[in-house]
C-alpha positions as CSV (number, residue, x, y, z in Angstrom):
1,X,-1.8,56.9,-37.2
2,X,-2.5,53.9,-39.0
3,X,-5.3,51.0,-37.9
4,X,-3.3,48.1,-35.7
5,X,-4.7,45.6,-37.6
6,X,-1.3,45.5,-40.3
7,X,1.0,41.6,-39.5
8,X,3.9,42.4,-37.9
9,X,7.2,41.5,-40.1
10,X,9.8,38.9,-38.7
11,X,11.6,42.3,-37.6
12,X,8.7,44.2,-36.3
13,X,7.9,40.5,-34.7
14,X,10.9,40.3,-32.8
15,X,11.1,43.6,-31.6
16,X,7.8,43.5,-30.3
17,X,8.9,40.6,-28.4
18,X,11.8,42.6,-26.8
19,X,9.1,45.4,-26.1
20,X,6.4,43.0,-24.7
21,X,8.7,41.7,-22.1
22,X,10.0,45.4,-21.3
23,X,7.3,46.6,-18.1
24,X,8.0,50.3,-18.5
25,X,8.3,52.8,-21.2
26,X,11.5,52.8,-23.0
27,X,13.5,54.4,-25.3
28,X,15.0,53.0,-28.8
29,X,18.4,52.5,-27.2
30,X,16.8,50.7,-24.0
31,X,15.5,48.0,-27.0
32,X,18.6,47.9,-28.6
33,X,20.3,47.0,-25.4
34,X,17.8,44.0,-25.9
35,X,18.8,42.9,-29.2
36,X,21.0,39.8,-30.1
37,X,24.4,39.9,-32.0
38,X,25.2,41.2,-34.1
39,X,23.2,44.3,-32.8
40,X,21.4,46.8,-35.3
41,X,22.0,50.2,-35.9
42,X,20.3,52.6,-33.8
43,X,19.2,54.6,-36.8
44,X,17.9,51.0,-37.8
45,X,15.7,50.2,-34.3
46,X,14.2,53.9,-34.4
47,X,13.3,53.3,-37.8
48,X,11.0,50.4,-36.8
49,X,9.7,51.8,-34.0
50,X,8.5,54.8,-36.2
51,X,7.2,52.3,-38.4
52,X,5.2,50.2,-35.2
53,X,4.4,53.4,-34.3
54,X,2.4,54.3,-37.3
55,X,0.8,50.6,-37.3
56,X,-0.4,51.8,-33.7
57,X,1.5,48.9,-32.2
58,X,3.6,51.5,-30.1
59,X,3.1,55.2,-29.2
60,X,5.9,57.7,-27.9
61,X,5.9,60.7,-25.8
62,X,9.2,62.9,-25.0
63,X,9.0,63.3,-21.2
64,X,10.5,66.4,-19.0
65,X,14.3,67.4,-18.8
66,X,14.8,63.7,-21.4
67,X,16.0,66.3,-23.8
68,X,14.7,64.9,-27.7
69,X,14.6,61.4,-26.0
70,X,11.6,59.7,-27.3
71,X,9.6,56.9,-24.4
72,X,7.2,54.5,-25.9
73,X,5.0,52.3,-24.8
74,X,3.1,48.8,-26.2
75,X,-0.3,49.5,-27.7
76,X,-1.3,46.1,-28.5
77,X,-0.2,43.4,-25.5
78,X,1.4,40.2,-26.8
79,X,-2.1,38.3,-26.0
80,X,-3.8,40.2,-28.1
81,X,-1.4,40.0,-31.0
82,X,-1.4,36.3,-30.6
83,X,-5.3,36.2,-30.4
84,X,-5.6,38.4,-33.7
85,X,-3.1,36.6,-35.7
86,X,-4.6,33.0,-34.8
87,X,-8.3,34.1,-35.5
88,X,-6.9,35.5,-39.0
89,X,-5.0,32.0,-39.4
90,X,-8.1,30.2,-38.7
91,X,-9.6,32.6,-41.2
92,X,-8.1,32.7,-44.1
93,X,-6.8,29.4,-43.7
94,X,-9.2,26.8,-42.1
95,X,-12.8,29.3,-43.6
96,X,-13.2,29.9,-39.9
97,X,-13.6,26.3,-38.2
98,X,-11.6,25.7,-35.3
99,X,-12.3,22.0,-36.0
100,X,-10.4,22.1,-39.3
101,X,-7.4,24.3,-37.8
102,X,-7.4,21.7,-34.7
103,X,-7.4,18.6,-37.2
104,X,-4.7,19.6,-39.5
105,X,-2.3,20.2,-36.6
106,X,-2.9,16.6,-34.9
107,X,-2.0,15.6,-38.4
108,X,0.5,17.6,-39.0
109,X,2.4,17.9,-35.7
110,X,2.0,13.9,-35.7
111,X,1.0,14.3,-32.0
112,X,1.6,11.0,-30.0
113,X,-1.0,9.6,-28.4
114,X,-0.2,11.0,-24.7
115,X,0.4,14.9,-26.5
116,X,-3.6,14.1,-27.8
117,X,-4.5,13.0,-24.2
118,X,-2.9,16.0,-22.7
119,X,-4.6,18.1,-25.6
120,X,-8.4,16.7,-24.3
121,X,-7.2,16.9,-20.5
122,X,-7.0,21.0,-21.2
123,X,-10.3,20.9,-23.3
124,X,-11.8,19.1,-20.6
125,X,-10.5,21.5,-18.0
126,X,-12.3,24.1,-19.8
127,X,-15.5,23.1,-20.1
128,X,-15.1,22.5,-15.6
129,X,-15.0,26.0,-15.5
């Protein structure tokens, strides 16, 4: 199996989404169910999930009298996807200052004055705990 660190793909992304939100272990058709129109293959889901599989984002197991059903389960939880991806943003994009990252969405985003307020409301939150 391969290390977890590998970026999703808009593809992988999405399904991970479908199996983030999923609270027990399912099967490829149990995803597909899941999937907008106009719905992939099934040949086409199991091919990903072999694929998140190998990036150790999932792992499978065939259970008793399932026949060659295969159940997986999430490896890495949507937090800490989220948390990996946004420190690697911060990264490669901002040379690690979370200063720089913050500043260059308020510019950016063109936050109004009350989204800033509500921005330092949270921050200040924080720090009361």
């Amino acid at each position: 199996m391969k290390r977890n660190d590998q970026t999703l793909t808009r593809v992988e992304f999405q399904l991970m989404n479908i199996i983030w939100d999923m609270k027990d272990a399912f099967c490829a058709w149990d995803v597909l169910e899941k999937c907008g129109e106009p719905k992939p293959a099934y040949t086409t889901v199991a091919t990903y999930l072999k694929i998140l599989r190998e990036k150790g984002y999932v792992d499978c197991r065939k259970e008793s009298g399932q026949g060659k059903t295969l159940r997986y389960r999430a490896l890495v939880s949507r937090e800490e996807y989220t948390r990996r991806t946004m420190d690697g943003v911060k990264k490669d994009f901002f040379g690690g200052s979370l200063k720089s990252m913050l500043s260059y969405f308020v510019q950016e985003e063109n936050l109004s004055g009350e989204q800033i307020m509500e921005m330092l409301d949270m921050i200040r939150e924080e720090e009361e705990k």
